[in-house]
N, C-alpha and C positions, 0 to 999 in steps of 0.2 A: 508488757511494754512499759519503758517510763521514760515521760515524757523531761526535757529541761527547759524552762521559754526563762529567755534575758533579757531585758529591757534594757535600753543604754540612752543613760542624757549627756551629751558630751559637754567639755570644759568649754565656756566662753574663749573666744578670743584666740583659740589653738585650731590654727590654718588647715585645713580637711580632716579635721578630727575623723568624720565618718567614714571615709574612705582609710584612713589609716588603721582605726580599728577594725574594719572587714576584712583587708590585705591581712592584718592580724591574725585574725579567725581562721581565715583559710589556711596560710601559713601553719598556724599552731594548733589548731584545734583540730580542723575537720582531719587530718591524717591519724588520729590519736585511736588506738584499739580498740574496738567495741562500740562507735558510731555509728549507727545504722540509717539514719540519717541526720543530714549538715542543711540548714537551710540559715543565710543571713540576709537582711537587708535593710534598709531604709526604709523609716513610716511611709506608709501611703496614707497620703489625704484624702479622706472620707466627707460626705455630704453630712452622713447621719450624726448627730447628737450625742449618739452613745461610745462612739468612737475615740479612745484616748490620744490625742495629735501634738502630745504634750514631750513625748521622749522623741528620738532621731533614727536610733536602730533597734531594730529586734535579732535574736539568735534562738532557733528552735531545733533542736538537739532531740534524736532518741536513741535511747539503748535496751537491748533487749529485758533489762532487769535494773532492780535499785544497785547491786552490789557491783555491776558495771562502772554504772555513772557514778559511785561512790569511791573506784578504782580512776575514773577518766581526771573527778577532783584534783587528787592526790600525782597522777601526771606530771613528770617533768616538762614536759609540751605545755599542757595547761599551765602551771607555774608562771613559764615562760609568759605566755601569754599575758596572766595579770602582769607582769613589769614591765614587759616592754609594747603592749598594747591597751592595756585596759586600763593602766595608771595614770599614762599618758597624755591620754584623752579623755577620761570619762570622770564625771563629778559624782554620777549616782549612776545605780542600777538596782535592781528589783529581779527577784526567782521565783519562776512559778513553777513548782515541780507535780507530776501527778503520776498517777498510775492504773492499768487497770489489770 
């Protein structure tokens, strides 16, 4: 399995940034080949300390192998995605990829 986590801090000042880049995701990403599963949403607010409450949205992607997700990259869908969703909106983002 390997896993893909995305962090997203959106642009200041860009009117439902977060809602825009999930309509995004879904849109363009979760239909893309080799998704096994599509999870997005909005930080949830934590009590604990250890909790980073610092970005807006997370995306947690798996596919069954690295050469998958290295094929999902390279995607016209994905592409898509960065311009007309991820660009848009988003100032930073962060990849956390693993595998086991």
């Amino acid at each position: 399995m390997f896993s893909h986590v995305v962090i997203f801090w959106m642009k200041q000042g860009v009117p439902d940034a977060e809602d825009k880049l999930i309509a995004g995701a879904k849109e363009f990403l979760e239909p893309i080949p080799g998704v096994l599963h599509f999870h997005i949403g909005k930080m949830a607010p934590s009590h604990r300390d250890v909790v980073d409450q610092s970005y807006q949205v997370a995306l947690n992607l798996v596919f069954p192998d690295k050469a998958t997700q290295d094929a999902y990259q390279q995607d016209p869908s994905h592409l898509e995605f960065v311009e007309k969703a991820f660009k848009p909106n988003c100032e930073r983002v962060v990849v956390y990829d693993f595998q086991s």
